[in-house]
C-alpha positions in Angstrom: 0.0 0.0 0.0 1.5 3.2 -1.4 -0.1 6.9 0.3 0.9 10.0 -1.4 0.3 12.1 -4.5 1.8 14.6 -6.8 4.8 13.1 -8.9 6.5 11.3 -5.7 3.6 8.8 -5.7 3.5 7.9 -9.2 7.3 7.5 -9.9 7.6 5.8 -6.8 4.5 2.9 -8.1 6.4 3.0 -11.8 9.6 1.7 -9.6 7.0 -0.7 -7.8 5.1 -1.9 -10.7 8.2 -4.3 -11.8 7.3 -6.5 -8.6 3.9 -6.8 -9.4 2.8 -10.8 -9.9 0.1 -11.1 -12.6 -1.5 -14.4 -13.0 -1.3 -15.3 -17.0 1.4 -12.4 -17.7 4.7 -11.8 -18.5 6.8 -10.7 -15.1 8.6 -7.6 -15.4 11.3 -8.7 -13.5 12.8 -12.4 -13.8 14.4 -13.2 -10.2 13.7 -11.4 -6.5 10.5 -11.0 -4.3 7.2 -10.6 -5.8 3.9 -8.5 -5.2 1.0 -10.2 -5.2 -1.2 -6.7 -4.8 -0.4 -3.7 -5.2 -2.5 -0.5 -3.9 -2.2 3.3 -3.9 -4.3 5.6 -2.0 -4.7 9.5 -3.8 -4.9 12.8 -2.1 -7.7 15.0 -3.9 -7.2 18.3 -2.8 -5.7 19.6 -5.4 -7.6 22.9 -7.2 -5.4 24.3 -9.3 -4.7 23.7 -12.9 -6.6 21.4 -15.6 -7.4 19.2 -12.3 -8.9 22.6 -10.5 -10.7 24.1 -13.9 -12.5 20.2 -14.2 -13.5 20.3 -10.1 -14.7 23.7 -10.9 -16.8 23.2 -14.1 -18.3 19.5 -13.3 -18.1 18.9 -9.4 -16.2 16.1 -9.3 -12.8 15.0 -7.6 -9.1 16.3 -9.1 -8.4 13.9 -11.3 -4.8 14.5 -11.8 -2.6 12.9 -9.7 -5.2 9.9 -10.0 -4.3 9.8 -13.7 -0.6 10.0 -13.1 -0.9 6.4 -11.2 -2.9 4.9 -13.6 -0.1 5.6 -16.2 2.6 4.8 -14.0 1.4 1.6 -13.4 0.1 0.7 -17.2 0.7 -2.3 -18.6 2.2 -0.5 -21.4 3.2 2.6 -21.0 3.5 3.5 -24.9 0.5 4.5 -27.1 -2.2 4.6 -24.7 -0.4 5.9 -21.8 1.2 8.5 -23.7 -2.2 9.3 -25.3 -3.5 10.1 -21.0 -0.3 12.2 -20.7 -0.9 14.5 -24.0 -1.8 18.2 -23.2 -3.4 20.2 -25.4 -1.7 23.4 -25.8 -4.1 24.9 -28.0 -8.4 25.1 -28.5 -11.0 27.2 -26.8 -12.0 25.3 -23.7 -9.3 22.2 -24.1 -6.0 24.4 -24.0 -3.8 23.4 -20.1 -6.1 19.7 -20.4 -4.8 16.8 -20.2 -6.6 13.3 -22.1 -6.4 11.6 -18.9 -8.3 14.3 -16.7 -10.5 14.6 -20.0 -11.3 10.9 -20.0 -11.7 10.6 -16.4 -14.3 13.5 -16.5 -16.4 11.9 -19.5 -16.4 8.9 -17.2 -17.5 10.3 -14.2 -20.2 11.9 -16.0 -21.2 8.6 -17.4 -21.2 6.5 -14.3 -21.6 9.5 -12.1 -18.9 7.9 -9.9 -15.8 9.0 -9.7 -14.1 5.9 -8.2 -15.7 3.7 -10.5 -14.3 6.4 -12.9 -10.8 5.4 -11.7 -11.4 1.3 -11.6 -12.4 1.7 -15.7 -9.5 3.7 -16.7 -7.0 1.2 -14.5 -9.0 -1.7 -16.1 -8.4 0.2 -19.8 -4.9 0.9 -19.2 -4.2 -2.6 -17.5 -3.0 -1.6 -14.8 -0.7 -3.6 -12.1 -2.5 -2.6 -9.2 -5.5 -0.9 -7.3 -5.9 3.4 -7.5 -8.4 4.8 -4.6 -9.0 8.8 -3.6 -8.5 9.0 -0.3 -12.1 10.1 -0.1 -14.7 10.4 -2.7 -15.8 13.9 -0.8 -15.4 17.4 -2.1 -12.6 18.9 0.3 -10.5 22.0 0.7 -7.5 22.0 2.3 -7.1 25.2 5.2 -3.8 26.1 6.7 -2.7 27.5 9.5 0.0 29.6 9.7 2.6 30.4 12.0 2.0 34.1 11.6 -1.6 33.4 12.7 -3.4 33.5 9.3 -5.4 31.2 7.8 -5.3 30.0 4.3 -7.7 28.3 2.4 -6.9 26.1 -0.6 -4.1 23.8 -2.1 -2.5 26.4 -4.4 -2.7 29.1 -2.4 -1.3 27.5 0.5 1.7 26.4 -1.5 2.3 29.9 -3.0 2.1 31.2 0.3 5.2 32.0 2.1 4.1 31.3 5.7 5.7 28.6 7.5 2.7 26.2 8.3 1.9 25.1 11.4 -1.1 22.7 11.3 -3.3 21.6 8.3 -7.2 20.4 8.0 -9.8 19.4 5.7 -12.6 21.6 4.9 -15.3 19.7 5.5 -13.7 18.0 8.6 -15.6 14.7 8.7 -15.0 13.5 5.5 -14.9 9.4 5.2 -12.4 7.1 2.9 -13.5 4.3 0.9 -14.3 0.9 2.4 -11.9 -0.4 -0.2 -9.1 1.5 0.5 -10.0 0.5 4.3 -9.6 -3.2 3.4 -6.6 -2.7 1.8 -4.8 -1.1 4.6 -6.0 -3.8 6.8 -4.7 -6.8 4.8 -1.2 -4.9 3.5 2.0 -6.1 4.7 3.6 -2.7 4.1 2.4 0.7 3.9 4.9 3.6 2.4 4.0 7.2 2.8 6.2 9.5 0.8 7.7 10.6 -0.9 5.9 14.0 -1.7 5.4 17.2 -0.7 4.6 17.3 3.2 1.7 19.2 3.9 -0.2 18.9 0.3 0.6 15.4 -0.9 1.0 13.4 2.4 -0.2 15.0 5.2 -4.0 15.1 3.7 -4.8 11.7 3.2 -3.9 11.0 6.9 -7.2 13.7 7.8 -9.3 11.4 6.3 -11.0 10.0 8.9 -10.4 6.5 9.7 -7.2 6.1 7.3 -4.7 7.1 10.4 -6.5 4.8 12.8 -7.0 2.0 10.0 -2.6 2.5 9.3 -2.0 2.0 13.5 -4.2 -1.1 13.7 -2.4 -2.6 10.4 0.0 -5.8 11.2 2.0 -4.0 8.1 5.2 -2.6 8.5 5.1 1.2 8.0 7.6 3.0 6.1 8.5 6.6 5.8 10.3 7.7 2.3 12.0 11.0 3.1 12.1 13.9 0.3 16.0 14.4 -0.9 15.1 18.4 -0.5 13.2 20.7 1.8 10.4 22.9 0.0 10.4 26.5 0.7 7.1 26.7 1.0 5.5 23.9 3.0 9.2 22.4 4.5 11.5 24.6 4.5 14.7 24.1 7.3 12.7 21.2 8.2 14.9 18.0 9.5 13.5 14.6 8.2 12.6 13.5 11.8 10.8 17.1 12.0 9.2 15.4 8.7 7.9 12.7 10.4 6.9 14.4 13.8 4.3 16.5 11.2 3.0 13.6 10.3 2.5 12.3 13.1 1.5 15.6 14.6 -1.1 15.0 11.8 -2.4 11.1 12.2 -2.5 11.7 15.9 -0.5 8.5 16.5 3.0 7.5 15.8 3.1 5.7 12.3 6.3 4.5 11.3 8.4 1.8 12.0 11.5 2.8 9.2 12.8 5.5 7.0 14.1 5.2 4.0 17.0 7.7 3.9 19.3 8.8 0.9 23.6 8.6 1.8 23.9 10.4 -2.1 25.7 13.8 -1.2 23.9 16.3 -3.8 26.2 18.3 -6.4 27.6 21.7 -5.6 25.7 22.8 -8.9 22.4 21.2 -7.6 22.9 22.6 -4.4 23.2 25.9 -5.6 20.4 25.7 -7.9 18.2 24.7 -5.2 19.5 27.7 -3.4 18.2 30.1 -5.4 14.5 28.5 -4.2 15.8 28.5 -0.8 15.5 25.1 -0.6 18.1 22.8 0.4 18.9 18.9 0.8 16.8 17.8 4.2 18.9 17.0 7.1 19.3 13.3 8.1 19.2 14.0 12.1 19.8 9.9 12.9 19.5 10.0 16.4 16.7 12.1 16.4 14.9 9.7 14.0 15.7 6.9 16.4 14.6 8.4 19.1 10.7 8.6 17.3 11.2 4.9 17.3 12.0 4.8 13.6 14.7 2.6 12.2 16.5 4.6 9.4 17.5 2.5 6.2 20.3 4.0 4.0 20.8 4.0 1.0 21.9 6.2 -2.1 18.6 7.0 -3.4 19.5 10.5 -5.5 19.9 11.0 -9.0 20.0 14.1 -10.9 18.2 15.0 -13.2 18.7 17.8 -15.5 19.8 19.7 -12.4 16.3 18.0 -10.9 17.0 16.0 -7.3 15.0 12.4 -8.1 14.5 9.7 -6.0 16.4 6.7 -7.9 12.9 4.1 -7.5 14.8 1.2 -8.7 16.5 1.0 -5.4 14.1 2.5 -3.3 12.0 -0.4 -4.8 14.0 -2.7 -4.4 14.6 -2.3 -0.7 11.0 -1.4 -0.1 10.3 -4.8 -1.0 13.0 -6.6 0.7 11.5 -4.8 3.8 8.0 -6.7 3.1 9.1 -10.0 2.2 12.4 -10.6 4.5 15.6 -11.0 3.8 17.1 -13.6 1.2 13.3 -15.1 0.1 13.6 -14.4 -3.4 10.5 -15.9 -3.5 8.2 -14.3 -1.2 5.2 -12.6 -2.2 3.7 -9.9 -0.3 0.4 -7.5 -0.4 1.4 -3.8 -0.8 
């Protein structure tokens, strides 16, 4: 089980994908551990963009970071998958859209169900594994500040340049999906991360009954930690002040590891990261230990055109050894 959003969650299931066990097909990967089910959980808060303009004109759920996990984990990600990423950049009405949040709109309006909007499109694109919102309710994020302000809404709470000190959902009471529920309850691991902390991770976790149905999981619980702060929702932030938030958040203490890179960043990355005010996050060990969280090292950065990514082969890789023990090459487990 995979919670997140924005671009950390759908890489991060691409990397995952190759472990997926499908009866009747062709494994991605010939040797190593296996997943016999694979599930992502979605935050829908976001407003801004093709994703807000949809929300706005039809009432129905963001439906772009949904589509980014539906392609990521595509049986093929040629043709059809490239055909969900295409953006039109010109047209009166389609110009900014993508095909995906197109397509998931004409099928919401057909089934007039969002999540069974979602289930279609993973069953169209193949998909290795299950896609849920992490509620099928209309909400609004509202932040606030350390200043004492309040600020309502995903993008302008990450355009603002207050240092936030607690998040919420607006409405408050808002339920998840018995499905996703389920999942949680039979997973043998659960990752959160990576992502951006207070408008990718932290919302899923105030949806109620997803926090308390993480702490009464047998799974093992697994924090990724982002390679750089953000100035806007993270900034100066250490990564066990990372996972305090989130706990902070849940109300209960979630993790029992951290996936943590070792990869010292380039001087030339470093300074263009600078120029953002952000910097790589601080790996305070003994702090993370002191949580109760086991750090796991590893060299998880790669550049990218100047871009800090996380490197998902390995961060796959030892994501799964974590659910399926050492040395059983092959174990299968439910993620």
């Amino acid at each position: 089980m995979a919670i997140g959003g924005g671009t950390g969650l759908s890489t991060l299931l691409r990397g995952f994908k190759q472990y997926v066990y499908v009866p009747g097909s062709t494994p991605l990967r010939e040797h190593g551990p296996l997943i016999q089910d694979l599930s992502a959980v979605v935050t829908v808060s976001d407003d801004g963009g093709s994703s807000g303009r949809l929300r706005k004109e039809f009432n129905m759920l963001p439906p772009g970071d949904i589509r980014n996990c539906i392609v990521a984990l595509s049986e093929d990600e040629a043709l059809l998958s490239k055909l969900f990423r295409h953006r039109f950049d010109r047209g009166s009405g389609l110009e900014g859209h993508s095909f995906g949040n197109l397509f998931l709109a004409a099928l919401t309006s057909v089934t007039q169900d969002f999540s069974e909007a979602v289930r279609l499109s993973s069953e169209i694109l193949l998909t290795r594994g299950h896609i849920y919102p992490a509620t099928t309710s209309n909400i609004e994020l509202e932040a606030s500040m350390e200043d004492g302000t309040t600020v309502r809404g995903e993008t302008n709470i990450t355009a603002s340049k207050g240092r936030i000190r607690q998040l919420r959902l607006v409405p408050g009471d808002v339920k998840p999906m018995p499905q996703t529920l389920h999942a949680i309850a039979n997973a043998d691991l659960i990752t959160i991360g990576p992502g951006s902390l207070f408008t990718s991770l932290v919302p899923n976790l105030l949806v109620r009954g997803i926090p308390e149905a993480i702490v009464a999981s047998p799974a093992t619980k697994v924090y990724i930690c982002n390679l750089m702060t953000q100035t806007n929702e993270s900034l100066n932030l250490t990564a066990s002040e990372h996972i305090q938030a989130i706990n902070r958040h849940a109300g209960s203490q979630l993790f029992d590891y951290a996936l943590i890179n070792t990869t010292p960043a380039s001087t030339e990355m470093k300074s263009k990261y600078a120029t953002e005010g952000a910097s790589p996050i601080v790996a305070d060990m003994d702090a993370i230990r002191a949580l109760g969280v086991e750090p796991v090292l590893g060299p998880y950065l790669t550049e990218q055109d100047g871009i800090a990514r996380h490197d998902t082969g390995r961060v796959a890789e030892d994501i799964v050894q974590l659910a399926t023990g050492p040395r059983d090459a092959s174990a299968t487990a439910a993620l």
